[in-house]
PDB file of N, CA, C and O in Angstrom:
ATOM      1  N   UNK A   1     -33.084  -4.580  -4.816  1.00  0.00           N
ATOM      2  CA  UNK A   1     -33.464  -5.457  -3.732  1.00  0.00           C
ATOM      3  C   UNK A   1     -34.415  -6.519  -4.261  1.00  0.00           C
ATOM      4  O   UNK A   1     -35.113  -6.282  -5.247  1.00  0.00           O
ATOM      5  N   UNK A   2     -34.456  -7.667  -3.635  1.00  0.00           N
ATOM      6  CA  UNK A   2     -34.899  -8.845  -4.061  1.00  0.00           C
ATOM      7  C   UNK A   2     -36.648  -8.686  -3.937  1.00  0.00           C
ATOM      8  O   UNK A   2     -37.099  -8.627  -2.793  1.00  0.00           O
ATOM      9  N   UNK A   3     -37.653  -8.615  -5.142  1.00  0.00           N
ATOM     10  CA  UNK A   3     -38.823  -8.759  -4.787  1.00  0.00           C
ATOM     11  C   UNK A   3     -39.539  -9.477  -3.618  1.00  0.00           C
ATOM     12  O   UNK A   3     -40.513  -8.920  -3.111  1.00  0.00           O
ATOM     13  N   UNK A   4     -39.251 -10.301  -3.301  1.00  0.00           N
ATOM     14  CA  UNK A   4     -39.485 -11.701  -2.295  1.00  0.00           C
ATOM     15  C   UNK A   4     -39.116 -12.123  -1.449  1.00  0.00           C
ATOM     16  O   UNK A   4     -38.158 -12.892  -1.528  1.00  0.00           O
ATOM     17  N   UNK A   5     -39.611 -11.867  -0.431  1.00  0.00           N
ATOM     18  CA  UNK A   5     -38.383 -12.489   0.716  1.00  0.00           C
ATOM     19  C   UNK A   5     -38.569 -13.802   1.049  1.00  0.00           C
ATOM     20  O   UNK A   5     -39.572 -14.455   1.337  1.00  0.00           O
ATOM     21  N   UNK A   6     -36.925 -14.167   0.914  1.00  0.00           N
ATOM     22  CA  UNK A   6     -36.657 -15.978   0.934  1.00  0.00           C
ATOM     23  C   UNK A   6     -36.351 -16.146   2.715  1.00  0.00           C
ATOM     24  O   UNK A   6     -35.590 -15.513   3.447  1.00  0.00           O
ATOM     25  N   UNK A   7     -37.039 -16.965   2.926  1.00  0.00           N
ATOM     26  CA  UNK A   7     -36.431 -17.472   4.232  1.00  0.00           C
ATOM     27  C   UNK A   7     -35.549 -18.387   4.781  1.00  0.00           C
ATOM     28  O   UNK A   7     -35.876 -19.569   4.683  1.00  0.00           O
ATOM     29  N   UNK A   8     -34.335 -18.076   5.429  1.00  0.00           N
ATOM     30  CA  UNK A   8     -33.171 -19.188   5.356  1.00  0.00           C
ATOM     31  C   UNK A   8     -33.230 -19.146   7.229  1.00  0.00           C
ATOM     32  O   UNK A   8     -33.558 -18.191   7.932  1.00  0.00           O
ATOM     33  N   UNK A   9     -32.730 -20.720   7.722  1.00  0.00           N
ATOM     34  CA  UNK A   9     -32.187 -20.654   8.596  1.00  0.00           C
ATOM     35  C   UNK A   9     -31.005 -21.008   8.894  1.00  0.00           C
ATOM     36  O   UNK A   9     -30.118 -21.070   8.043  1.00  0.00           O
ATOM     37  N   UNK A  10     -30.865 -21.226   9.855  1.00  0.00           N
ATOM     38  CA  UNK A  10     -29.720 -21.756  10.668  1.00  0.00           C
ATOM     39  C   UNK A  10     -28.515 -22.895  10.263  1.00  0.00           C
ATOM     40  O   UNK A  10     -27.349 -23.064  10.621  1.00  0.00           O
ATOM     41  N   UNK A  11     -29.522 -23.640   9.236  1.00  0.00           N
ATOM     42  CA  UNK A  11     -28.803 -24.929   8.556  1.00  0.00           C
ATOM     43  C   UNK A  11     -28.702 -24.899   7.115  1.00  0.00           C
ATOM     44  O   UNK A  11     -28.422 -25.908   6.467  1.00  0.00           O
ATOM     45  N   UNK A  12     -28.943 -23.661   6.547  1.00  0.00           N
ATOM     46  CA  UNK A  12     -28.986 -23.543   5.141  1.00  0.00           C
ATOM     47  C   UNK A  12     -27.622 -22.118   4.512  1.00  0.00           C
ATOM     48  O   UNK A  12     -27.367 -20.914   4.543  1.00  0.00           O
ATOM     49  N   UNK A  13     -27.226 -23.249   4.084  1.00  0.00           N
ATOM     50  CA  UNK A  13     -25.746 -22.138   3.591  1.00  0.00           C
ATOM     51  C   UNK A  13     -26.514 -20.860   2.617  1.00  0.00           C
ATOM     52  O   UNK A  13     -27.342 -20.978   1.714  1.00  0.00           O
ATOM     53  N   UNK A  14     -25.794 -19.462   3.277  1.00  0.00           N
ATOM     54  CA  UNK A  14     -26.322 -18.281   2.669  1.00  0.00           C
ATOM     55  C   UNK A  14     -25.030 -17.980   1.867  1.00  0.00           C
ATOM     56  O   UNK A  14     -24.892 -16.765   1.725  1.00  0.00           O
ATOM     57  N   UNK A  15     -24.083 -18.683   1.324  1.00  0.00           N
ATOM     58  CA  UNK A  15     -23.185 -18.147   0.494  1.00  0.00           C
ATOM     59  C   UNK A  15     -23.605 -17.806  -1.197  1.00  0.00           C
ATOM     60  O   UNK A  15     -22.939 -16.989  -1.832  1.00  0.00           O
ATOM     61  N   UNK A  16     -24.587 -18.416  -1.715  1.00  0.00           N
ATOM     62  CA  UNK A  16     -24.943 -17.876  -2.794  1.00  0.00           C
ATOM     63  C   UNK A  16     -25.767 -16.448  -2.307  1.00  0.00           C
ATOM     64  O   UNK A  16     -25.544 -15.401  -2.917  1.00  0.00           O
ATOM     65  N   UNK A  17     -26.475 -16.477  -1.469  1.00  0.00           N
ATOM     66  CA  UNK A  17     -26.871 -15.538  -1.222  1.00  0.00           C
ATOM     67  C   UNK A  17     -26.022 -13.884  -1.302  1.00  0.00           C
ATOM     68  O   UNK A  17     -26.301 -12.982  -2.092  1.00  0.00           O
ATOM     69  N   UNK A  18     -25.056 -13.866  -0.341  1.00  0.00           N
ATOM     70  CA  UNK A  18     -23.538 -13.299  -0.111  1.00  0.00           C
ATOM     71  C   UNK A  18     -23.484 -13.113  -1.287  1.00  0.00           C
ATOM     72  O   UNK A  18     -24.048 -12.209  -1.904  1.00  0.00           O
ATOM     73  N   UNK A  19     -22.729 -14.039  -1.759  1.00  0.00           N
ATOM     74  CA  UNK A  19     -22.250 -13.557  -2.630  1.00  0.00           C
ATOM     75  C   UNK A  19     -22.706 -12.860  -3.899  1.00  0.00           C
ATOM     76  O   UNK A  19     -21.959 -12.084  -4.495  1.00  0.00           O
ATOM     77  N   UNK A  20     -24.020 -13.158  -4.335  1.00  0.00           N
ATOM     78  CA  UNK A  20     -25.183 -12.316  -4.930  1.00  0.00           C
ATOM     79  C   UNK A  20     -25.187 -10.820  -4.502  1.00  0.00           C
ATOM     80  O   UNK A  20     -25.082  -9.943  -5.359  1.00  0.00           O
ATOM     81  N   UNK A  21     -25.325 -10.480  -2.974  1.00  0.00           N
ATOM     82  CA  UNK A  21     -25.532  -9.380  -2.215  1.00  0.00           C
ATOM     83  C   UNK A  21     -24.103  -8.415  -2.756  1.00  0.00           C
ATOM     84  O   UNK A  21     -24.121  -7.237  -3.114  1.00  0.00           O
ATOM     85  N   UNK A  22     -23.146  -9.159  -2.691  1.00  0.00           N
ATOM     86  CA  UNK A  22     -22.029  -8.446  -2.857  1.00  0.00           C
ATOM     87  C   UNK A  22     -21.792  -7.849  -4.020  1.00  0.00           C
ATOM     88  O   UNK A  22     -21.620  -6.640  -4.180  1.00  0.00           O
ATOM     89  N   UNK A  23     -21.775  -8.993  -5.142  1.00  0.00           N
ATOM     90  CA  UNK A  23     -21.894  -9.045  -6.577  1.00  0.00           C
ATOM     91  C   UNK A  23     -23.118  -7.477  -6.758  1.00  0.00           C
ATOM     92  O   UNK A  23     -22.934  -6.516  -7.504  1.00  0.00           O
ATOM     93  N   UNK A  24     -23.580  -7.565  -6.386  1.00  0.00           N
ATOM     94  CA  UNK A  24     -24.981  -6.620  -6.757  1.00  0.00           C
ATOM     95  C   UNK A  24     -24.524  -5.472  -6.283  1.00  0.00           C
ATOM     96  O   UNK A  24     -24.808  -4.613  -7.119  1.00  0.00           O
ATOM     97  N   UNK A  25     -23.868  -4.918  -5.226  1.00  0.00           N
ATOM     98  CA  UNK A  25     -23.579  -3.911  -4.218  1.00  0.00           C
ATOM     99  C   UNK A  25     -22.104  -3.438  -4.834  1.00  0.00           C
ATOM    100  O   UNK A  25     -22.112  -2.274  -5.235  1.00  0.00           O
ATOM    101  N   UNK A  26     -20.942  -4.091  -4.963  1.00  0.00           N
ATOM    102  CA  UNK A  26     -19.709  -4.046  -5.718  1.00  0.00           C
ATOM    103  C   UNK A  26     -19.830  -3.547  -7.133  1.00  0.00           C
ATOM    104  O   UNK A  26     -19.000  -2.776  -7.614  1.00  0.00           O
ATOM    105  N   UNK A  27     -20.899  -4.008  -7.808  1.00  0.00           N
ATOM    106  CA  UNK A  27     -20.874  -4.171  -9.542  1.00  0.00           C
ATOM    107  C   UNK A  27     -19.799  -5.314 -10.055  1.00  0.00           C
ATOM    108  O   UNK A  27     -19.462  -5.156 -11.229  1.00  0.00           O
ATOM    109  N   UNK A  28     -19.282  -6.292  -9.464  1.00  0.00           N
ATOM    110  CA  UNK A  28     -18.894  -7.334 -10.251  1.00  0.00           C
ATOM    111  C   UNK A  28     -18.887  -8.369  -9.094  1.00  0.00           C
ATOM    112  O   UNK A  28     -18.991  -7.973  -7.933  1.00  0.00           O
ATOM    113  N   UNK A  29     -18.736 -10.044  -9.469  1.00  0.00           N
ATOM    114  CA  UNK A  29     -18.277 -10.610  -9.190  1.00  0.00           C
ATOM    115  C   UNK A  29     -17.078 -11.767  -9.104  1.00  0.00           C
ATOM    116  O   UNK A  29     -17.104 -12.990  -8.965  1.00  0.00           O
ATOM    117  N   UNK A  30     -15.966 -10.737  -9.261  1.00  0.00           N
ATOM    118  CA  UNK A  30     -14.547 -11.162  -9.175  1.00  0.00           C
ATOM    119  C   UNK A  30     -14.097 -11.152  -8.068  1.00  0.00           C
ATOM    120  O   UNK A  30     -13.258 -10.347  -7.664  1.00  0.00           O
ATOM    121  N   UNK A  31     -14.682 -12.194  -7.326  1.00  0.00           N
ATOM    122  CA  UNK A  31     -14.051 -12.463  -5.225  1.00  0.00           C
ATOM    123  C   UNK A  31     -14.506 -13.963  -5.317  1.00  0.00           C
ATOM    124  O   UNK A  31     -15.439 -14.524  -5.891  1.00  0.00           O
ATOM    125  N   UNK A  32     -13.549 -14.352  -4.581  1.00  0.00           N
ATOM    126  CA  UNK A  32     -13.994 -15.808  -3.693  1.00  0.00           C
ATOM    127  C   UNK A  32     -14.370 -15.719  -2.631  1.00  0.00           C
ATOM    128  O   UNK A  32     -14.477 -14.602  -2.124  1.00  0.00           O
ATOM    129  N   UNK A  33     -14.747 -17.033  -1.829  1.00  0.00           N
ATOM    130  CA  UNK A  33     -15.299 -16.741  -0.477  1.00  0.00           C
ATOM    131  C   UNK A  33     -14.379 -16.305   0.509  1.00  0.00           C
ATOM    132  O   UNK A  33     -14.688 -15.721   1.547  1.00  0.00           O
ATOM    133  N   UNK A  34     -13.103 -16.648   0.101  1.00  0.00           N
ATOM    134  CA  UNK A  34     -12.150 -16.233   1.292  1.00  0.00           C
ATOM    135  C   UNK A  34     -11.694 -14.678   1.255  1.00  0.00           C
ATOM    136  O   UNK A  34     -11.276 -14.128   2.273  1.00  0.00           O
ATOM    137  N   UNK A  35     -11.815 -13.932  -0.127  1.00  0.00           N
ATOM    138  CA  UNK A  35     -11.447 -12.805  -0.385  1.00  0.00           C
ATOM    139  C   UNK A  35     -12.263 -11.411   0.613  1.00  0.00           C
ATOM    140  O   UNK A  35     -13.445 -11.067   0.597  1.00  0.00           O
ATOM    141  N   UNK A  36     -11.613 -11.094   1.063  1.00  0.00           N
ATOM    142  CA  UNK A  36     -11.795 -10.005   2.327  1.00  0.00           C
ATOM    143  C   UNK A  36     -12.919  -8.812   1.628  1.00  0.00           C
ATOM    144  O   UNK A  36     -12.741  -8.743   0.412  1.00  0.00           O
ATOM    145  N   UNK A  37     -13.732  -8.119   1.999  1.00  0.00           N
ATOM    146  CA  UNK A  37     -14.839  -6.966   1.572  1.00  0.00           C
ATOM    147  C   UNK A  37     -13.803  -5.975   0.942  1.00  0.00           C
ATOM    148  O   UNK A  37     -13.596  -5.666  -0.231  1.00  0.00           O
ATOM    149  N   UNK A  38     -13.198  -5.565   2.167  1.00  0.00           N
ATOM    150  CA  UNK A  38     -12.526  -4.198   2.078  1.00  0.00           C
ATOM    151  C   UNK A  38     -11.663  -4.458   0.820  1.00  0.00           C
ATOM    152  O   UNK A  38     -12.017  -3.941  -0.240  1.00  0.00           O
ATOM    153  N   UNK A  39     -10.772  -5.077   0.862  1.00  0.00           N
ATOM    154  CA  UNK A  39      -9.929  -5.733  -0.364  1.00  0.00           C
ATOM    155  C   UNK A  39     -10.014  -5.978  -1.819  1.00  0.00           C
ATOM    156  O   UNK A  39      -9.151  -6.147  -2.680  1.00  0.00           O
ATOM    157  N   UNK A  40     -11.623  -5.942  -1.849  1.00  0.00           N
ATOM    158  CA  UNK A  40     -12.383  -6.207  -3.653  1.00  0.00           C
ATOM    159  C   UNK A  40     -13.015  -5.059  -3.813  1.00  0.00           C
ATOM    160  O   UNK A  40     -13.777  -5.216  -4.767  1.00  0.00           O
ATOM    161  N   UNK A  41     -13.155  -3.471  -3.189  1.00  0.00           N
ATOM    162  CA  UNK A  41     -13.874  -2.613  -3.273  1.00  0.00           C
ATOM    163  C   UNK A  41     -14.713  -2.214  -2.286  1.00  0.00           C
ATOM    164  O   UNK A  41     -15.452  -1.230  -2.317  1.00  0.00           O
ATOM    165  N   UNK A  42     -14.572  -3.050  -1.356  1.00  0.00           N
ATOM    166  CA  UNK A  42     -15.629  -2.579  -0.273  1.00  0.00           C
ATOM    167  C   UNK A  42     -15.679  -1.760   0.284  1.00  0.00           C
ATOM    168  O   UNK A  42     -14.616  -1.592   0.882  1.00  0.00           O
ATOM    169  N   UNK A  43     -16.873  -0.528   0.617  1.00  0.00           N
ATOM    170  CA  UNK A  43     -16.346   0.305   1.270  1.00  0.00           C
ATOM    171  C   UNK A  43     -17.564  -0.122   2.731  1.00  0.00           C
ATOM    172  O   UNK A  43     -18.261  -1.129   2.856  1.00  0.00           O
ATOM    173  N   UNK A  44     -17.424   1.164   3.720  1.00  0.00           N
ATOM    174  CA  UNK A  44     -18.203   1.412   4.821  1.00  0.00           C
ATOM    175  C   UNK A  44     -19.720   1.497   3.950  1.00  0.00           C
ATOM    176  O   UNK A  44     -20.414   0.481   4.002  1.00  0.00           O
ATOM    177  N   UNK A  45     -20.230   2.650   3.178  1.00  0.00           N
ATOM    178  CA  UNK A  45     -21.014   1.998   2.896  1.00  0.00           C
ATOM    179  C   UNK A  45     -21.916   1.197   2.008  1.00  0.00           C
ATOM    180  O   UNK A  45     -23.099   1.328   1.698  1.00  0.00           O
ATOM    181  N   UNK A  46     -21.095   0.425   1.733  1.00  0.00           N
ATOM    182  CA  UNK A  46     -21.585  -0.547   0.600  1.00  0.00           C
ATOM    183  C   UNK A  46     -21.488  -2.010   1.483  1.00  0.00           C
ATOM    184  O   UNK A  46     -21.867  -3.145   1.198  1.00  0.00           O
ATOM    185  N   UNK A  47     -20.704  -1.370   2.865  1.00  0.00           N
ATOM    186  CA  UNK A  47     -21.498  -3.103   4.206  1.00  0.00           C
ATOM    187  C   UNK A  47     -22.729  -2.753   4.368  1.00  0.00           C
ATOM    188  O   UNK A  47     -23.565  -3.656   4.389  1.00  0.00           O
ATOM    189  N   UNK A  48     -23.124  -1.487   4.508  1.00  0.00           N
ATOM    190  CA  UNK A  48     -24.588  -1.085   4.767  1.00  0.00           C
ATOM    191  C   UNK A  48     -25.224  -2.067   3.897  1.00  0.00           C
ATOM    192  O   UNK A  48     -25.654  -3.158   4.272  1.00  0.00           O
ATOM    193  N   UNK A  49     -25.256  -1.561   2.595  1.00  0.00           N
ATOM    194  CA  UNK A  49     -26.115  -1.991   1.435  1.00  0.00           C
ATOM    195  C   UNK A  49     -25.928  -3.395   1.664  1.00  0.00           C
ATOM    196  O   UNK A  49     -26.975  -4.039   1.590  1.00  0.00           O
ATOM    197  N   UNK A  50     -24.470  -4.319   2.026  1.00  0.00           N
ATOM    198  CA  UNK A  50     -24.782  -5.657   1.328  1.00  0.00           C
ATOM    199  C   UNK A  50     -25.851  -6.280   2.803  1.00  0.00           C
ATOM    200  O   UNK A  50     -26.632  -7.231   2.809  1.00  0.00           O
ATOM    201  N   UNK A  51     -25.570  -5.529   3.688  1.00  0.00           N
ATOM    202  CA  UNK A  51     -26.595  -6.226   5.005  1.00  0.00           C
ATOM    203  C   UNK A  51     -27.539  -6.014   5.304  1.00  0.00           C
ATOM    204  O   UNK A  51     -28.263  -6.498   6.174  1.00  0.00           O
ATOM    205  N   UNK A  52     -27.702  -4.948   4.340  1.00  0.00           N
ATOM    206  CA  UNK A  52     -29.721  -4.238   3.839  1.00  0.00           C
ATOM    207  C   UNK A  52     -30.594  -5.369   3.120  1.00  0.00           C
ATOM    208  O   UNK A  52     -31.761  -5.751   3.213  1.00  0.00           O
ATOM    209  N   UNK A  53     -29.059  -5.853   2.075  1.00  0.00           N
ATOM    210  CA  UNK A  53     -29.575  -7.064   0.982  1.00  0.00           C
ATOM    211  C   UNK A  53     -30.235  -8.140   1.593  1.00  0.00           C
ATOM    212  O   UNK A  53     -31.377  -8.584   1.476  1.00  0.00           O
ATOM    213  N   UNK A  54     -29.068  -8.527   2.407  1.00  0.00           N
ATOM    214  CA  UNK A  54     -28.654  -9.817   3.113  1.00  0.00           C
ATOM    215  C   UNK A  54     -29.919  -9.875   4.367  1.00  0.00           C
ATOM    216  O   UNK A  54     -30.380 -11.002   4.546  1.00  0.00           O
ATOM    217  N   UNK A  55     -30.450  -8.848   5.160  1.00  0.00           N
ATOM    218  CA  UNK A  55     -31.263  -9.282   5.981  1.00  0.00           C
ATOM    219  C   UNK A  55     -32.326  -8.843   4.931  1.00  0.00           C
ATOM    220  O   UNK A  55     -32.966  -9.862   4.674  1.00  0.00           O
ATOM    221  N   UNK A  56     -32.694  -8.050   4.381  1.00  0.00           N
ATOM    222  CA  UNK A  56     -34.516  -8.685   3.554  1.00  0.00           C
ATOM    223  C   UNK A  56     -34.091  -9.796   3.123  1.00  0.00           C
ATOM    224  O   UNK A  56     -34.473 -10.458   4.088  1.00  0.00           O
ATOM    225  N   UNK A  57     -33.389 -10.884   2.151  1.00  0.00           N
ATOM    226  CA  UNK A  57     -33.276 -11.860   1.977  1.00  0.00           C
ATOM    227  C   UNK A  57     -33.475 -12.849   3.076  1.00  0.00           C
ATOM    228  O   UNK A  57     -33.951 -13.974   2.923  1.00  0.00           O
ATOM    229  N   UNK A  58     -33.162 -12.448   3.938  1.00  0.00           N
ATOM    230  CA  UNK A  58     -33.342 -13.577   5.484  1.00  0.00           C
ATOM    231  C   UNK A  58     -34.267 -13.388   6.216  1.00  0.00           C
ATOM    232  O   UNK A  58     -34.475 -14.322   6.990  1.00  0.00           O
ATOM    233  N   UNK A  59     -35.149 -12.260   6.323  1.00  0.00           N
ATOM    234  CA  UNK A  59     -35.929 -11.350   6.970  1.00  0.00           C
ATOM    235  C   UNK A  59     -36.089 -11.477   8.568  1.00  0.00           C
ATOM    236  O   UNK A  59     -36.910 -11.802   9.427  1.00  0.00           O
ATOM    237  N   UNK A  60     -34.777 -11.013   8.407  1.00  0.00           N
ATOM    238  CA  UNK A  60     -34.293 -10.743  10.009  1.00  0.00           C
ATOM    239  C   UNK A  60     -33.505  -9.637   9.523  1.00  0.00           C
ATOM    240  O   UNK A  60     -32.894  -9.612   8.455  1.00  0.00           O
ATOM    241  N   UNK A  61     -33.582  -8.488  10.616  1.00  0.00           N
ATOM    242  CA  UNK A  61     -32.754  -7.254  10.913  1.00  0.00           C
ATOM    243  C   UNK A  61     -31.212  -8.115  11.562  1.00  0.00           C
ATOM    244  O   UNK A  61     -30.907  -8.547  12.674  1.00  0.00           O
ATOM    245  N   UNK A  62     -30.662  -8.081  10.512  1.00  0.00           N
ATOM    246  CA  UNK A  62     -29.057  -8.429  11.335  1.00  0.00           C
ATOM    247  C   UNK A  62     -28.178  -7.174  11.186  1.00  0.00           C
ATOM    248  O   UNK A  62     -28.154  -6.391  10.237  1.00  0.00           O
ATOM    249  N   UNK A  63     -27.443  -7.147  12.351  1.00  0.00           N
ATOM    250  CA  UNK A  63     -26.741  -5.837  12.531  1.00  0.00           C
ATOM    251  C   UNK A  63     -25.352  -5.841  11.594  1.00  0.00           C
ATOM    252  O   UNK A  63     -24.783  -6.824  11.119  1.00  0.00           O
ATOM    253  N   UNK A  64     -25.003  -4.487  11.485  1.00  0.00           N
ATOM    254  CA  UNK A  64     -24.347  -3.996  10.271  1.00  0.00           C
ATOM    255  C   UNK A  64     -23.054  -4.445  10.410  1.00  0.00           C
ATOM    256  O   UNK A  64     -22.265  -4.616   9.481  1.00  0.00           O
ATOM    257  N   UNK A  65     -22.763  -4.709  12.041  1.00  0.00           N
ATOM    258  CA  UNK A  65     -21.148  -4.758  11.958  1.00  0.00           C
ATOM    259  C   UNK A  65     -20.901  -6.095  11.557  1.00  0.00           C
ATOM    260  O   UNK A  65     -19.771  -6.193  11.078  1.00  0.00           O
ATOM    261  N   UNK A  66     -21.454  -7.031  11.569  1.00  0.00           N
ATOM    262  CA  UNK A  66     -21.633  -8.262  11.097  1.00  0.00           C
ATOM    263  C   UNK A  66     -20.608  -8.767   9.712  1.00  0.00           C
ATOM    264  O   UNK A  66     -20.048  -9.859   9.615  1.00  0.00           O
ATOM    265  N   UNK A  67     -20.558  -7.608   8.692  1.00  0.00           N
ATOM    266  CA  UNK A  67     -19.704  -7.373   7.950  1.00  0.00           C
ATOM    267  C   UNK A  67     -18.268  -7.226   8.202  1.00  0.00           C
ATOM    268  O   UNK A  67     -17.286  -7.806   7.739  1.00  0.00           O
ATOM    269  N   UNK A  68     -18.394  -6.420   8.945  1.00  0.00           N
ATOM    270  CA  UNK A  68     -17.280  -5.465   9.065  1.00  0.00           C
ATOM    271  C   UNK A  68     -16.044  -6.944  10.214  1.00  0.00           C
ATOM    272  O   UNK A  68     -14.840  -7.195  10.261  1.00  0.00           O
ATOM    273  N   UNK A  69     -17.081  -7.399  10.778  1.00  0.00           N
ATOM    274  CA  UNK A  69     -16.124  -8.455  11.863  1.00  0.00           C
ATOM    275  C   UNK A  69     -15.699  -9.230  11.131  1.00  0.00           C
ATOM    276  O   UNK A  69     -14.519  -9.573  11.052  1.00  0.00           O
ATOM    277  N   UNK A  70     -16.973  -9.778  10.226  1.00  0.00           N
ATOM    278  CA  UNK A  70     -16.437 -11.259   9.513  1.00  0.00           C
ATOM    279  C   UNK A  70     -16.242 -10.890   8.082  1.00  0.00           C
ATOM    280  O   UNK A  70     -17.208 -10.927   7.319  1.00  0.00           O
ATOM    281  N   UNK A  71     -14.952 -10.503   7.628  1.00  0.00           N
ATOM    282  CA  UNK A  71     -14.979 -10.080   5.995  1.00  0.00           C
ATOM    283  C   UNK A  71     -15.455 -10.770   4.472  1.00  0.00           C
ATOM    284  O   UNK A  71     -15.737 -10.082   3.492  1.00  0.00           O
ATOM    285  N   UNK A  72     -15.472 -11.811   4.491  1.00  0.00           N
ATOM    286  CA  UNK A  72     -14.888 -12.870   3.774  1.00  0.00           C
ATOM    287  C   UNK A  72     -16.598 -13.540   3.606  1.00  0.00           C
ATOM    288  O   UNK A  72     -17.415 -13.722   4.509  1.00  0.00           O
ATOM    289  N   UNK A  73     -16.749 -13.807   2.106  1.00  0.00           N
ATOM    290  CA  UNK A  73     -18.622 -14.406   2.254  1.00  0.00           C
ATOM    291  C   UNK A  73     -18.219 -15.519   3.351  1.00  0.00           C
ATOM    292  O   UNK A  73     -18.701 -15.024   4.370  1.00  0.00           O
ATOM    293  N   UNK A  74     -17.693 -16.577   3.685  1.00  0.00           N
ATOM    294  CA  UNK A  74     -17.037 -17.611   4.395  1.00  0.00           C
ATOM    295  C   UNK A  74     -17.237 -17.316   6.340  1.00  0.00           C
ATOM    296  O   UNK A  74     -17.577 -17.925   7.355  1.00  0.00           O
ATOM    297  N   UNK A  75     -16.905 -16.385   6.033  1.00  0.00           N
ATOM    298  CA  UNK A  75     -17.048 -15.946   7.634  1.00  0.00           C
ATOM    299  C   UNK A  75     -18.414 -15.469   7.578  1.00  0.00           C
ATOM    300  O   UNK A  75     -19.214 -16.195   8.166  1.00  0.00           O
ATOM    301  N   UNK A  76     -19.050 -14.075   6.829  1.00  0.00           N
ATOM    302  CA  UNK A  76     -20.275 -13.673   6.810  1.00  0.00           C
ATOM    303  C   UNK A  76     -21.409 -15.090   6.790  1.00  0.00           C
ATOM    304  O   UNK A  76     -22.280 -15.109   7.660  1.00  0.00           O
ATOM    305  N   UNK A  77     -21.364 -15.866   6.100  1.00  0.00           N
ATOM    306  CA  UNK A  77     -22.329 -17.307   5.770  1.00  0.00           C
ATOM    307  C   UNK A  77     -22.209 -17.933   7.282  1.00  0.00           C
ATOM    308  O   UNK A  77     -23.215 -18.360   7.848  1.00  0.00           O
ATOM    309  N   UNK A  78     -20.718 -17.963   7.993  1.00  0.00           N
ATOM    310  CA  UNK A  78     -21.161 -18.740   9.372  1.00  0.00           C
ATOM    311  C   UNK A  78     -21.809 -17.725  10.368  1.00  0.00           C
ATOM    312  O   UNK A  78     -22.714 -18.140  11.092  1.00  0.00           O
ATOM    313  N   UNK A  79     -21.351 -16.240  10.465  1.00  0.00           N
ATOM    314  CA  UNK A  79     -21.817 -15.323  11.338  1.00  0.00           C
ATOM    315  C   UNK A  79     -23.482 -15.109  11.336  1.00  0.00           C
ATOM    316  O   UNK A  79     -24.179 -15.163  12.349  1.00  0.00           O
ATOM    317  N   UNK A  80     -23.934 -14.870  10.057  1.00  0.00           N
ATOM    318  CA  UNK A  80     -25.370 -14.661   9.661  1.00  0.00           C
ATOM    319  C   UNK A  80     -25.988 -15.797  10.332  1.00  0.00           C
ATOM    320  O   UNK A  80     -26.591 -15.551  11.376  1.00  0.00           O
ATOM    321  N   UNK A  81     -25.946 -16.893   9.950  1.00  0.00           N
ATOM    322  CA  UNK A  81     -26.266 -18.496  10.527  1.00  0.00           C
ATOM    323  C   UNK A  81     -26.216 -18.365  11.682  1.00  0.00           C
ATOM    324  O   UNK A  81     -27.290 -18.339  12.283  1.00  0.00           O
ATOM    325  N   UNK A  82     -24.946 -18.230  12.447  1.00  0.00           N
ATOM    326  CA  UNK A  82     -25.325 -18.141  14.163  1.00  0.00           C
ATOM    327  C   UNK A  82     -26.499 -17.208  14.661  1.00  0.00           C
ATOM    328  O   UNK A  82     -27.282 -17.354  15.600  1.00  0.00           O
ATOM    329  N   UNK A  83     -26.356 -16.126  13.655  1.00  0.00           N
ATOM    330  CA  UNK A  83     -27.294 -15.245  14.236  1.00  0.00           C
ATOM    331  C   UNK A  83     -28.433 -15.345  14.511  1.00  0.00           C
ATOM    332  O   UNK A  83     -29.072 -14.911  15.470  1.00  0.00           O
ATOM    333  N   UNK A  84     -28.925 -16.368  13.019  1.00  0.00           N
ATOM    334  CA  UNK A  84     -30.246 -16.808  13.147  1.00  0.00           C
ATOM    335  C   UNK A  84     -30.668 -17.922  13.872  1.00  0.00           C
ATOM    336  O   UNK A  84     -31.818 -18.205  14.211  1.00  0.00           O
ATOM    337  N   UNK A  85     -29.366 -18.681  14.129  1.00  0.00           N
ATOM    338  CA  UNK A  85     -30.118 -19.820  15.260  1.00  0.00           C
ATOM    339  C   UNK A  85     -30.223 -19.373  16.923  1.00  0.00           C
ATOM    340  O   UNK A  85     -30.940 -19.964  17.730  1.00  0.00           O
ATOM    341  N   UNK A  86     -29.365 -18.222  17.240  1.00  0.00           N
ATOM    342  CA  UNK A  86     -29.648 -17.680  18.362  1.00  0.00           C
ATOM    343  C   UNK A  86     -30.901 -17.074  18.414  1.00  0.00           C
ATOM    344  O   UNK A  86     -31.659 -17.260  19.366  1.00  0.00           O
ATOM    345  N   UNK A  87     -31.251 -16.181  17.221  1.00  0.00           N
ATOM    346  CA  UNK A  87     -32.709 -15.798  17.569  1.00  0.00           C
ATOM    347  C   UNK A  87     -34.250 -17.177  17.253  1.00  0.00           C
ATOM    348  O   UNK A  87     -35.445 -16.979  17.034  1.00  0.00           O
ATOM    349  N   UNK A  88     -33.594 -18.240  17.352  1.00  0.00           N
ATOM    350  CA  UNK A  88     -34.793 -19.027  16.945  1.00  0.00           C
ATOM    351  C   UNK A  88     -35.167 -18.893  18.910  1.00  0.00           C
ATOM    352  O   UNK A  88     -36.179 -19.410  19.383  1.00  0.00           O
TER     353      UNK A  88
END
């Protein structure tokens, strides 16, 4: 887990982020943004882990299914984002 927590909002693309989270949680990064979780290794819980990553990095508690709806870093980067501009 990331020493530091970075703060992103609403207007700041979290796809390096993602895809870091994933990369780290998977053990490689051989996926694109469109490439689905489940599909590159993903399991149930390794969405845990990447949205454990993904909210200390944002430091907001975002909920787990968040993954699971939007597969793809592409979808996760717009879902996370809404999330956080609804809670502003």
């Amino acid at each position: 887990m990331p020493a530091s927590v970075v703060l992103y909002d609403a207007d700041t693309s979290l796809r390096p982020l993602i895809r870091h989270a994933w990369a780290e949680v998977l053990g490689h990064n051989e996926f694109g943004d469109e490439d689905v979780f489940s599909s590159i290794g993903g399991t149930a819980p390794a969405e845990v882990k990447v949205m454990r990553l993904v909210s200390h990095a944002v430091g907001e508690k975002l909920p787990i299914y968040l993954l699971a709806h939007h597969p793809t870093v592409a979808l996760l980067d717009k879902a996370v984002r809404q999330s956080l501009a609804d809670d502003v």
